[in-house]
MARKEVO-667413 format. One record per residue (C-alpha): residue in three letters; x, y, z. Coordinates in steps of 0.1 Angstrom, whole numbers, plus 5000, padded with zeros to 4 digits. Example, Ala and Ser with C-alpha at 12.3 -4.5 7.8 and 13.67 -1.06 7.14 Angstrom:
ALA512349555078 SER513749895071 
//
This chain:
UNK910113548957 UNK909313218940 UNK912413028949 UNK913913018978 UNK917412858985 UNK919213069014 UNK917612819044 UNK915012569041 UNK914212459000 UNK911312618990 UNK908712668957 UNK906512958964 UNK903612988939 UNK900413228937 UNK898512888946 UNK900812848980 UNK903712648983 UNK905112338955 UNK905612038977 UNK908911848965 UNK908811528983 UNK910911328956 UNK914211398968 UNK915111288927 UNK913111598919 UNK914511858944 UNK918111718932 UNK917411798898 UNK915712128905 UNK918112248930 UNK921012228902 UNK919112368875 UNK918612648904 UNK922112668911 UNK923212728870 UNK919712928865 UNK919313068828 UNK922312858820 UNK922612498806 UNK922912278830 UNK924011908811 UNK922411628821 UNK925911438830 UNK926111678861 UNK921911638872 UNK922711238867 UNK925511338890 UNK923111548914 UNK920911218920 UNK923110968924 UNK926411038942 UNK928110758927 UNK927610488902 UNK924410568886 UNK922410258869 UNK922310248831 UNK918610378827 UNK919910738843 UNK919510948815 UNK915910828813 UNK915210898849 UNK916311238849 UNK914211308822 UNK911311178838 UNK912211358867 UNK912411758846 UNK909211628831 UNK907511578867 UNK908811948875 UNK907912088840 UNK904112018853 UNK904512158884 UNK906512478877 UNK904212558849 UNK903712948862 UNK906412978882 UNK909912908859 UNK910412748821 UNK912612408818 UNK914012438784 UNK915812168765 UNK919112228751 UNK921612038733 UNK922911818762 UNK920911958789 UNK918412148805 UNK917812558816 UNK915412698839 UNK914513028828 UNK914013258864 UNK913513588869 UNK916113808885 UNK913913918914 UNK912413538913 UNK915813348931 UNK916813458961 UNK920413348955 UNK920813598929 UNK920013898944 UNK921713818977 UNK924513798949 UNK923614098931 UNK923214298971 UNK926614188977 UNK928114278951 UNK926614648952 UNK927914638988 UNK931114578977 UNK931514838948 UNK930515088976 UNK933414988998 UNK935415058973 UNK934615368967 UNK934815469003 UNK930815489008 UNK931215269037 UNK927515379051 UNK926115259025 UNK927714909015 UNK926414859052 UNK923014919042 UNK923314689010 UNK925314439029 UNK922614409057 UNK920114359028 UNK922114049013 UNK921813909046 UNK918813919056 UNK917613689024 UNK919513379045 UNK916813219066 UNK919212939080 UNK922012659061 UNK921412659020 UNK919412439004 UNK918012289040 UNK916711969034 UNK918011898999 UNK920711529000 UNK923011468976 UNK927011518976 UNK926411788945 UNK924012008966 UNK925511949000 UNK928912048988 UNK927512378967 UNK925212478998 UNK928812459016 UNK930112708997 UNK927212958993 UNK927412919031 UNK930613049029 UNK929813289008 UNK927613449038 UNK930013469061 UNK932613659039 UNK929613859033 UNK929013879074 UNK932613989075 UNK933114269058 UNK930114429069 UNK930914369104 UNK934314509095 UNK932714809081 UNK930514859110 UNK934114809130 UNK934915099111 UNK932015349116 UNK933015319154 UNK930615029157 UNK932014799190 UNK929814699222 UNK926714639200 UNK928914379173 UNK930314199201 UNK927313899204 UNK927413869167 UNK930813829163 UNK930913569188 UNK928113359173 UNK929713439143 UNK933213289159 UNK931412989176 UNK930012819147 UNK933512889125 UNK936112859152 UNK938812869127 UNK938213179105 UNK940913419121 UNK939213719108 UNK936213669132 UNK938513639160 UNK939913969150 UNK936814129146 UNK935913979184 UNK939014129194 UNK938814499180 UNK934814469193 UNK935814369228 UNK938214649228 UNK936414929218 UNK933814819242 UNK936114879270 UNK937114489277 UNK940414479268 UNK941014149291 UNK938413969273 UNK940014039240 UNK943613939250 UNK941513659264 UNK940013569231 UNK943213609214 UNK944813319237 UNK942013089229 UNK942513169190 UNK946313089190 UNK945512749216 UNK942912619191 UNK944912649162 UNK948512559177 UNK946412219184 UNK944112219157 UNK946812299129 UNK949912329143 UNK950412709135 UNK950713019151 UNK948313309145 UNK948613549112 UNK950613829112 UNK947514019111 UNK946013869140 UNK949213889158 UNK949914259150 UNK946214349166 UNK947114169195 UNK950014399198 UNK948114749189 UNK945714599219 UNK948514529242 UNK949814859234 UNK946715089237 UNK947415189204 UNK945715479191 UNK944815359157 UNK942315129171 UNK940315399175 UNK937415429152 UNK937415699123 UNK934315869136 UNK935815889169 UNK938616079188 UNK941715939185 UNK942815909222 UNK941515559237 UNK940115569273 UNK939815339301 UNK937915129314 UNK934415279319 UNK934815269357 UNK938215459359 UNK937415749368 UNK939316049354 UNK940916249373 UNK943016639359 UNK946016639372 UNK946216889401 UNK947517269385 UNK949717359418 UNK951717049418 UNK954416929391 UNK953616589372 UNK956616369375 UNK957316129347 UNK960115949361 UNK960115659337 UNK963315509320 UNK963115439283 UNK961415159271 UNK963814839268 UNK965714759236 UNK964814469218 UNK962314389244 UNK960813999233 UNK958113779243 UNK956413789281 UNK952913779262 UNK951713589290 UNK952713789316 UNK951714139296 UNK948113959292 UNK948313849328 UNK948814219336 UNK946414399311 UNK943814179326 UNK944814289364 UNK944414619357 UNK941614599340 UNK939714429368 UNK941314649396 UNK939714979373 UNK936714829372 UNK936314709407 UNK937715009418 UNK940514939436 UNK944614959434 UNK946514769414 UNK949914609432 UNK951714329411 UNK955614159418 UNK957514059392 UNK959713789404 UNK962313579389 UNK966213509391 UNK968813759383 UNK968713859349 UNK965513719338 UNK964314029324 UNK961314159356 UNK962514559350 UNK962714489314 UNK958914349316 UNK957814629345 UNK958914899326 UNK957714739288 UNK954114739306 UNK954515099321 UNK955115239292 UNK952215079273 UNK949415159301 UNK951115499305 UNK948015679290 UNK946215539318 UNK947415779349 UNK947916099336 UNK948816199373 UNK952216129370 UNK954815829372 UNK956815759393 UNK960615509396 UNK962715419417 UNK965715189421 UNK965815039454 UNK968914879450 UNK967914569471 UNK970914369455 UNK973514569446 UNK976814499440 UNK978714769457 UNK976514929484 UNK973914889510 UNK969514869496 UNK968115209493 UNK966515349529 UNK962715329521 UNK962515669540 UNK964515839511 UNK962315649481 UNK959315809500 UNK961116159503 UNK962116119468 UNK958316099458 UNK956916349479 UNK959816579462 UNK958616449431 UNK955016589432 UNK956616969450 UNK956116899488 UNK959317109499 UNK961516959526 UNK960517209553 UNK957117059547 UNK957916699554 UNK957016569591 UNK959416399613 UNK959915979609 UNK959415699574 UNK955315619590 UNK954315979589 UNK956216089557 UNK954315759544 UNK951515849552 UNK951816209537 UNK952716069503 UNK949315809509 UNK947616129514 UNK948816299483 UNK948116009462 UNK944815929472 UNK943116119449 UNK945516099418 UNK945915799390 UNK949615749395 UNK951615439382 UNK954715389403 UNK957715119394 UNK959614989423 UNK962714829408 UNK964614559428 UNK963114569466 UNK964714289490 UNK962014219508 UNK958514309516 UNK959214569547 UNK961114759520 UNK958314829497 UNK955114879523 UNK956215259531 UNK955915319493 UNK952615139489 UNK949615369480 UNK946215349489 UNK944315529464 UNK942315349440 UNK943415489409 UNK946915409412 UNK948915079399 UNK952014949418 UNK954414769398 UNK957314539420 UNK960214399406 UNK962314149430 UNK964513829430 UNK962313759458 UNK958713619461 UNK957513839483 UNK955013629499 UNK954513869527 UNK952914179499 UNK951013869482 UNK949413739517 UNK948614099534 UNK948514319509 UNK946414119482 UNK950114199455 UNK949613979423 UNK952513699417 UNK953913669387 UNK957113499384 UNK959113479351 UNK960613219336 UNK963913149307 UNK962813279274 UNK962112999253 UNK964012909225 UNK961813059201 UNK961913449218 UNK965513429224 UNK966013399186 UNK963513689182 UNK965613909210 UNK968713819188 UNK966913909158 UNK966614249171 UNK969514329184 UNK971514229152 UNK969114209123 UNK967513899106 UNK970013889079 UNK973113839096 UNK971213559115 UNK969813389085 UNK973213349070 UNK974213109101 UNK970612969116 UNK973012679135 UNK975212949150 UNK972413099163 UNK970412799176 UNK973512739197 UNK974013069208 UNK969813109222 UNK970912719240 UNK973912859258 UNK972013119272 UNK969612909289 UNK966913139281 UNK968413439298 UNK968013789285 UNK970913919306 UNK972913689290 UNK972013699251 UNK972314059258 UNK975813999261 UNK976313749239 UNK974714019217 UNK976614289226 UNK980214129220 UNK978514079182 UNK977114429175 UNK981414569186 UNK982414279163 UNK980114339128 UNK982814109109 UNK983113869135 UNK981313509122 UNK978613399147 UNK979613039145 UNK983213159162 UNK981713289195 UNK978612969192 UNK982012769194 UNK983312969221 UNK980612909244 UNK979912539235 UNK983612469248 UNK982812699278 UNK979212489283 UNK978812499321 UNK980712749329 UNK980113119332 UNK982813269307 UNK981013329277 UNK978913599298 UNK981513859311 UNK980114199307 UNK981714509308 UNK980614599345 UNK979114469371 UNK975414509362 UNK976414339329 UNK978014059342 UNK976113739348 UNK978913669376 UNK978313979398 UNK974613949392 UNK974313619404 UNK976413739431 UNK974713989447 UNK971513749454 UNK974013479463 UNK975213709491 UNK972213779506 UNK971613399515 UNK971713259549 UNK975013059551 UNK973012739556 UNK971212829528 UNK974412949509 UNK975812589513 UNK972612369501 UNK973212669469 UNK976612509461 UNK976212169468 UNK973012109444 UNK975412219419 UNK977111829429 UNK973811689419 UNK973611529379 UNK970011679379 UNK967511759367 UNK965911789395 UNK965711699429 UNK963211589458 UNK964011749492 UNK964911449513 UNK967311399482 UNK968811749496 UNK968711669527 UNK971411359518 UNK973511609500 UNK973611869529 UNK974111579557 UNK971311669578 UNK967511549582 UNK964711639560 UNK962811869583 UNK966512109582 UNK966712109544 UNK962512209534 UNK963112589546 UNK966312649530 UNK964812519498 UNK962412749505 UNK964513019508 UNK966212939479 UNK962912939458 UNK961713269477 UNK965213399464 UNK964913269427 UNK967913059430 UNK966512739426 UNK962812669411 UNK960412469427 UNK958912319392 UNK956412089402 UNK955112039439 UNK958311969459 UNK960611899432 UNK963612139429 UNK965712219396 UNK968212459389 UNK968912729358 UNK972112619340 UNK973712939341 UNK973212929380 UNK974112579386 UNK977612729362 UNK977912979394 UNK977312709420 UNK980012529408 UNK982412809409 UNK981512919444 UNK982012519450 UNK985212509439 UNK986212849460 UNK984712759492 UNK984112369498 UNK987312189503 UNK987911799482 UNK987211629511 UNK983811779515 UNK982911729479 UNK983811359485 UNK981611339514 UNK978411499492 UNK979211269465 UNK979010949488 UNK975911059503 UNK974011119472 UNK975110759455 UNK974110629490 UNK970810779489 UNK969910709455 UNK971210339457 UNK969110279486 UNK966110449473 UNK966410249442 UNK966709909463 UNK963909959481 UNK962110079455 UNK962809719434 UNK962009529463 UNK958709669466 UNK958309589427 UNK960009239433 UNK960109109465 UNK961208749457 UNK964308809435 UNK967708739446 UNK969208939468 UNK972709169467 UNK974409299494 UNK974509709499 UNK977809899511 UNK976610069539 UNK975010389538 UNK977010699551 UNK976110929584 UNK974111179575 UNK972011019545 UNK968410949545 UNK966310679525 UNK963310789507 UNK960310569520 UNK958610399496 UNK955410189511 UNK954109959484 UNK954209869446 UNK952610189436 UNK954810449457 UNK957710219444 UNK956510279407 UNK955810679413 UNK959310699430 UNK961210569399 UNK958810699372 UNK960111029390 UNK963610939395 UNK964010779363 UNK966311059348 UNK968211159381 UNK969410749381 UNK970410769346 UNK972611049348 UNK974110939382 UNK975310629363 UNK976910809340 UNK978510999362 UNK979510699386 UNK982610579364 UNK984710929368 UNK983111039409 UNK984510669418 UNK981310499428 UNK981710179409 UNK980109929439 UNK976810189438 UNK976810229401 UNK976509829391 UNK974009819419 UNK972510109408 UNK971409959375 UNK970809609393 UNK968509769414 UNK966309959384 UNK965909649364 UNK962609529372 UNK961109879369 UNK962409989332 UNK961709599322 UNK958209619329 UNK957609979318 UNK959209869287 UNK962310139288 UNK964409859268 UNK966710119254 UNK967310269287 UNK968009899302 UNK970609839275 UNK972310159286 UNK972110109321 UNK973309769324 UNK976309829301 UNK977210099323 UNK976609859354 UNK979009649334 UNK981409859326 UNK981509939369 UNK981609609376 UNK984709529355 UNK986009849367 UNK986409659402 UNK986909309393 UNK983109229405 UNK982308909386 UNK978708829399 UNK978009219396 UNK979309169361 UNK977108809353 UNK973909009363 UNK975009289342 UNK975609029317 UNK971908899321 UNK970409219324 UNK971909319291 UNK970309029278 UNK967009069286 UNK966909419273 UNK968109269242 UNK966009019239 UNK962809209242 UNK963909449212 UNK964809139191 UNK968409109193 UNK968408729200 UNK972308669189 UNK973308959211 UNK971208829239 UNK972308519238 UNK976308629240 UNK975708799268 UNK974408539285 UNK977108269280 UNK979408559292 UNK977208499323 UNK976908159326 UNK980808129325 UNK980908379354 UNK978508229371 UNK980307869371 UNK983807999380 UNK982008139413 UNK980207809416 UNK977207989414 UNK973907739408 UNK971707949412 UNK972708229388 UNK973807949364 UNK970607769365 UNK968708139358 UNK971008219329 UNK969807889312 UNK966108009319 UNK967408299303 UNK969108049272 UNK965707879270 UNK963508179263 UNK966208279234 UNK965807979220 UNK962207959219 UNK962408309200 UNK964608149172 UNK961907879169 UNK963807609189 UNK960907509214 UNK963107129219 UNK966607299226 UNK964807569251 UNK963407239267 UNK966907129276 UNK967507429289 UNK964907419314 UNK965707109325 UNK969407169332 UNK968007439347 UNK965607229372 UNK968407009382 UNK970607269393 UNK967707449410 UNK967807109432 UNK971007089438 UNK970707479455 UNK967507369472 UNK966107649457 UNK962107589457 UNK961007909441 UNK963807859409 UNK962507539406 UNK959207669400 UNK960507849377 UNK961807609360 UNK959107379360 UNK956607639345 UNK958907709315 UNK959207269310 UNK955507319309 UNK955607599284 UNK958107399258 UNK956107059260 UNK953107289246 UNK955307429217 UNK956007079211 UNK952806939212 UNK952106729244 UNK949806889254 UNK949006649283 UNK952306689299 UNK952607039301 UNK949807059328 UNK951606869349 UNK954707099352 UNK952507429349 UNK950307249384 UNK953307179401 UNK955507529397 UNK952007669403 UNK951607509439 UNK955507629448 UNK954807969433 UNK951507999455 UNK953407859485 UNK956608129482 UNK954108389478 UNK955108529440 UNK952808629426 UNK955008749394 UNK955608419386 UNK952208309394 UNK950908519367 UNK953708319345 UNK952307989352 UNK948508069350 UNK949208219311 UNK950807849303 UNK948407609322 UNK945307889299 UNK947407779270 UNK947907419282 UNK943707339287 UNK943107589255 UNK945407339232 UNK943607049254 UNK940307209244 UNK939107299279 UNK937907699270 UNK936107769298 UNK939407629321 UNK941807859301 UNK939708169300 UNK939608119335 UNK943308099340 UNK944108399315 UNK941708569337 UNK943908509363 UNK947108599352 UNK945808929339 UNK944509009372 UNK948308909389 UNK949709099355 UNK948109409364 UNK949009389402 UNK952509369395 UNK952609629365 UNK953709409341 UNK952309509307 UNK954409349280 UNK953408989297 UNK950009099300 UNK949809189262 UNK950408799258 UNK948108669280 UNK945708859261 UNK946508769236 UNK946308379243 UNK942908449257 UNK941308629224 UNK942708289209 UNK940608079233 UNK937208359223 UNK937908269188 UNK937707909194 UNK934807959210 UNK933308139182 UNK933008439200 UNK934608659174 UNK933809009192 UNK935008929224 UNK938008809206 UNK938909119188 UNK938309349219 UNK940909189242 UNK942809169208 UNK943009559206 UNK943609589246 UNK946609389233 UNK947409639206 UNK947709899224 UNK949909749251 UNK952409659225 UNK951910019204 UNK952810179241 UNK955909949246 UNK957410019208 UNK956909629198 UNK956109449169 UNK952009479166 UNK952209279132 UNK950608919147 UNK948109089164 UNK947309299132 UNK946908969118 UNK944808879140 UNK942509139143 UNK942309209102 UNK941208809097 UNK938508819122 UNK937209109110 UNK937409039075 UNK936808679080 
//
């Protein structure tokens, strides 16, 4: 074959091969290849050369260029001039590109016609032309994009005969293509499928669900979008064992894995098959069915039994799941099934005796009574015996604990074990080697699907809001939108938005969910797992109900219950070993809404007012203390408030340093903000102003303005609430600050008069002479460096007249400051040396950090850059130390200033991005530092 295009560009000749160094001539030659015996005009082979903007003498190179290859081609193909181009006469058999076109296409027509054997063979002959990437070594946007698509073009080609081969029956042997094939085009969903349906019919089904995981990760992240339907759909048939993934050459029935052995079911014995139907409407879990498929698949291979416990809080859907997953692997012990109800939390009656499960089984398989030996261990052991050489799947539906499965246990390897239990069972898990596997809520997304199927997509379509409300309410619990959709399907006529409205007014509550009877009643569900607490653990049940959420710590529990720490871990524990409360993260606790509903009514039934008074106080005492602590760690040298004291029976997180101080409120964050909320109707009004005093300096210097704004209004509100006023000035100035770092000068600056007039009728200097520090920095905002001056010197004086050295400082540093916006540069030093000395002698290093940014900017306007950098180098350092990132976006700010000065134009716009990104973070206006950034770069 003369040319050759499929891999590496090449000229073959009788002579040996046409070297086509020029890349202007293998341009030109490749798209007269591309178009062969067709006109190719010369408008596209000028375009071939150059990718853009060609020069004026084009036309005259490319015809220099055909001229060259005229010469060289002389035996091998015939450049012909046309009107307005040029076409290379080549024979069929001649281009390699044309009969990989030509074996394709055959393959194809074969396919069609159901000659599948065949369009294999042609298929395979198509490909075997390629002998790497098109048109290898050939430049040029023209070429590069056509070799794209002839690449393309392959794998399509690779495709469909792999899904030929698929089939024929073809399976273990595709499975290192396919993946290749799936590596290099990650995105092409058809080779995933084809990996799938490979790695099933060779007998890995957990590698398949495995690859079908990664598919849907990569392009949920990659694109945003969930797998085809087609895609989806074989994950099903895989899930399911389904039949039809069977090849057409082979029998119909799909085996195990290679290493189960099987096994005929013993003649003189009956084959139970004691499963209940397969759930209606059953939705989502694909986790947890993967999770399982690959369990058993292991266990087969490795020979051993399978045991797994589905765990989860009452109504969560573990016998819907168990049973879902029976009924898909039931192929897979033909030996018999087994079920029982073990009635661990029922409503009305004692568990089930284990002894008459195991009696119940042994009955099962035709062991007569007369037969059975005396006590549970050696009837146990019979049914052990009997099952030892069988493949048996057994469901054991609701067990209390671990001592009431064990007797049921087998020990066979061909057998699987499926649990179901509000409980853990950590015991099975730890001796036994049981597989955990705790379900969750639905999310959002299944719940609509479970709807969808109950009632039909068109009465859901017509009210997609109703709906939405209707999965919300349910929290994510089947039980629950079963009833929901139950109450629909007896009321066809009924609108959807009526009963969404019912349950929004009955939102934390339990009355939307009443079922018919007890099993169908979220109520008596919750009930019988509530009753099977330990009173102590009963109580902490009902009183994290008190708690705003949403979520807890356990020395946070330990204040609510009135009793230490080291009282409250193992009745969390229980709790979480009993589903009632989930332990999210490492030692944080939350609660299901439809629980915490129940809480609240076993609350109000058993714990008197006074007692919910008394859990109420202790939390606000904890978390006001906390929070203190917390900010003093963060900000050890601002003024001080006076804390109610605590409560017996309530106990103060510790928090060591800055960094435990910043961890505690990064995770308390939302717990405070509901608690203030809260504070105005539980009473709390002295905890909730200090509250939000207390979490100032944290969401400042995180940059959680909005949250400050609401906070402090809320402390505000409290304050008023009890005639406070210096609670309600350092609301006042609080609100301010939040204010002003989002903008809002005019609003800031209200708020602070509010507080300087508070502040003077309590003859407050101090807290006056901080509000016009406050004033001051407005001021400078609005462009108003001279008025801002005044304020800091008011300010100074009154800081005298309190003796208050660190204000002062303070004070001084912010004179310092203004004289620069003004222009005296020589004066500002003076201030910024002297609030620096008092700063260094107090120990704040916050305000340290203040003063080394202005003296930087005071020796930067001086021109002193090696003194500034220096002192920007220094307040960064104090910046970071103290977590304060908005300031430190400043500082660098000022120093990539002092680099551009320099003339040191990279350094400048590298600790101008740091900058950007601190102010993208923090939500502020990045538009100076664009500036910045755009002119030395440009410039």
């Amino acid at each position: 074959m003369r040319f050759q295009v499929l891999g590496p560009f090449r000229v073959q000749l009788d002579r040996g091969e046409i070297p086509l160094a020029a890349s202007r001539e293998q341009r030109i030659l490749a798209a007269l290849l591309l178009d062969a015996n067709r006109v190719v005009p010369v408008s596209r082979l000028v375009e071939a050369i150059w990718d853009e903007h060609p020069p004026t003498s084009s036309v005259k190179v490319v015809r220099n260029c055909v001229s060259m290859l005229r010469r060289r081609l002389v035996t091998a193909g015939e450049i012909v001039t046309e009107s307005g181009g040029y076409l290379l006469r080549v024979p069929y058999d001649d281009l390699d590109l044309r009969v990989f076109a030509d074996r394709a296409q055959q393959g194809r027509r074969l396919a069609a016609a159901g000659e599948l054997a065949d369009a294999v063979v042609h298929l395979r002959e198509a490909l075997a032309l390629w002998r790497g990437p098109a048109f290898t070594g050939v430049t040029g946007r023209l070429i590069e994009a056509a070799a794209a698509q002839l690449d393309d073009q392959r794998r399509s080609v690779q495709e469909e005969r792999l899904a030929h081969e698929l089939t024929l029956g073809g399976g273990a042997e595709l499975v290192d293509e396919i993946a290749d094939l799936v590596a290099a085009e990650p995105l092409r969903e058809r080779a995933h499928g084809q990996l799938m349906l490979a790695l099933y019919r060779a007998g890995r089904r957990t590698e398949a669900l495995q690859a079908y995981q990664r598919v849907r990760r990569l392009l949920v992240g990659e694109l945003g979008i969930e797998p085809g339907q087609e895609l989806a759909e074989l994950h099903r048939a895989i899930l399911e064992a389904d039949p039809r993934l069977a090849p057409v050459t082979m029998p119909t029935a799909i085996p195990g894995p290679e290493s189960a052995r099987p096994v005929t079911p013993t003649p003189t014995r009956p084959v139970p098959a004691q499963l209940p139907a397969s759930p209606p409407a059953f939705t989502g879990r694909t986790a947890e069915l993967d999770e399982l498929c690959g369990l058993l698949d292991a266990a087969a291979r490795a020979g051993t039994a399978m045991v797994a416990v589905v765990s989860g809080t009452a109504g969560v859907g573990k016998t819907a799941l168990a049973v879902h997953f029976a009924r898909l692997v039931v192929d897979r012990f033909p030996d018999g099934q087994l079920h029982v109800d073990l009635r661990g939390f029922h409503p009305t009656g004692p568990p089930l005796d284990p002894g008459e499960a195991v009696r119940g089984f042994l009955a099962a398989f035709g062991v007569p009574a007369q037969q059975l030996p005396e006590g549970l261990a050696a009837q146990s052991a019979m049914l052990r015996t009997l099952l030892a050489e069988r493949r048996v799947l057994l469901v054991l539906d609701n067990a209390r604990d671990s001592e009431h499965v064990r007797p049921l246990l087998p020990g066979g390897p061909g057998c699987l074990t499926l649990i179901t239990s509000r409980s853990r069972l950590s015991g099975l898990v730890a001796t036994e080697g049981a597989h955990p596997v705790s379900l969750g809520p639905l999310p959002l997304g299944d719940a609509h699907r479970m709807l969808v199927r109950r009632l039909g997509a068109a009465r859901l379509t017509a009210e997609p809001a109703a709906v939405t409300t209707i999965a919300a309410r349910s929290a994510g619990l089947p039980l629950a939108l079963a009833i929901v959709a139950s109450r629909m399907v007896g009321h066809p006529h009924f609108p959807l938005r009526a009963i969404a409205e019912e349950l929004e007014l009955a939102h934390g509550s339990l009355e939307g969910f009443t079922g018919v009877d007890a099993e169908t009643d979220v109520r008596s569900v919750f009930s019988w797992s509530y009753r099977a607490l330990s009173g102590p653990a009963a109580r902490l049940f009902r009183l994290l109900s008190m708690h705003p959420g949403p979520d807890l710590g356990a020395v946070a529990a330990a204040s609510l219950a009135g009793v230490p720490p080291s009282r409250v871990r193992p009745l969390l524990a229980e709790l979480a070993h009993a589903h009632m409360v989930t332990e999210h993260t490492p030692g944080r606790y939350a609660m299901h809404d439809l629980l915490r509903a129940y809480a609240v009514e076993r609350t109000d039934i058993e714990d008197d007012g006074a007692e919910r008074l008394a859990v109420t106080h202790r939390m606000f005492d904890h978390y006001l203390g906390g929070a203190h602590l917390a900010d003093l760690r963060l900000h050890p040298h601002r003024d001080p408030i006076r804390l109610p004291a605590a409560v017996p029976g309530v106990t103060v997180a510790v928090v060591g340093d800055r960094e435990a101080a910043l961890a505690w409120f990064s995770q308390e964050h939302p717990v405070l903000l509901n608690l203030l909320r809260r504070a105005g109707s539980d009473g709390h009004d002295v905890h909730a102003w200090q509250l939000g005093w207390a979490m100032t300096t944290y969401l400042d210097r995180r940059g959680h303005w909005h949250d400050q704004a609401i906070v402090q209004q809320l402390a505000l509100e409290a304050a008023r609430r009890v005639r406070d006023r210096d609670g309600q000035a350092r609301a006042h100035r609080n609100i301010s600050i939040a204010h002003l770092r989002r903008g809002r000068h005019g609003e800031a600056s209200d708020h602070l008069w509010h507080a300087v007039r508070l502040y003077r009728g309590l003859g407050d200097q101090v807290g006056q002479a901080r509000t016009l520090l406050n004033l001051g920095t407005v001021a400078e905002h609005r462009g108003q460096p001279r008025l801002a001056l005044r304020y800091a010197e008011q300010s100074l004086r009154l800081f005298r007249a309190a003796g208050h050295p660190s204000g002062q400082a303070n004070a001084l540093n912010n004179a310092g400051w203004y004289h620069l916006q003004l222009g005296d540069h020589e004066l500002a030093p003076h201030h910024c040396q002297r609030a620096l000395a008092l700063h260094q002698e107090a120990g704040d290093r916050y305000w340290q950090a203040h003063t080394w940014d202005s003296l930087g900017c005071a020796h930067h306007h001086l021109g002193r850059y090696p003194e500034a950098t220096e002192c920007y180098r220094q307040a960064l350092s104090l910046w970071r130390e103290v977590g304060e990132r908005y300031y430190e976006s400043a500082t660098l700010t000022h120093l990539g200033d002092t680099h551009l000065a320099e003339g040191e134009r990279s350094a400048a716009r590298g600790v101008w991005r740091e900058a950007l990104d601190i102010v993208v973070e923090l939500g502020q206006d990045a538009g100076r530092i664009l500036d910045r950034i755009r002119a030395v770069t440009t410039g």
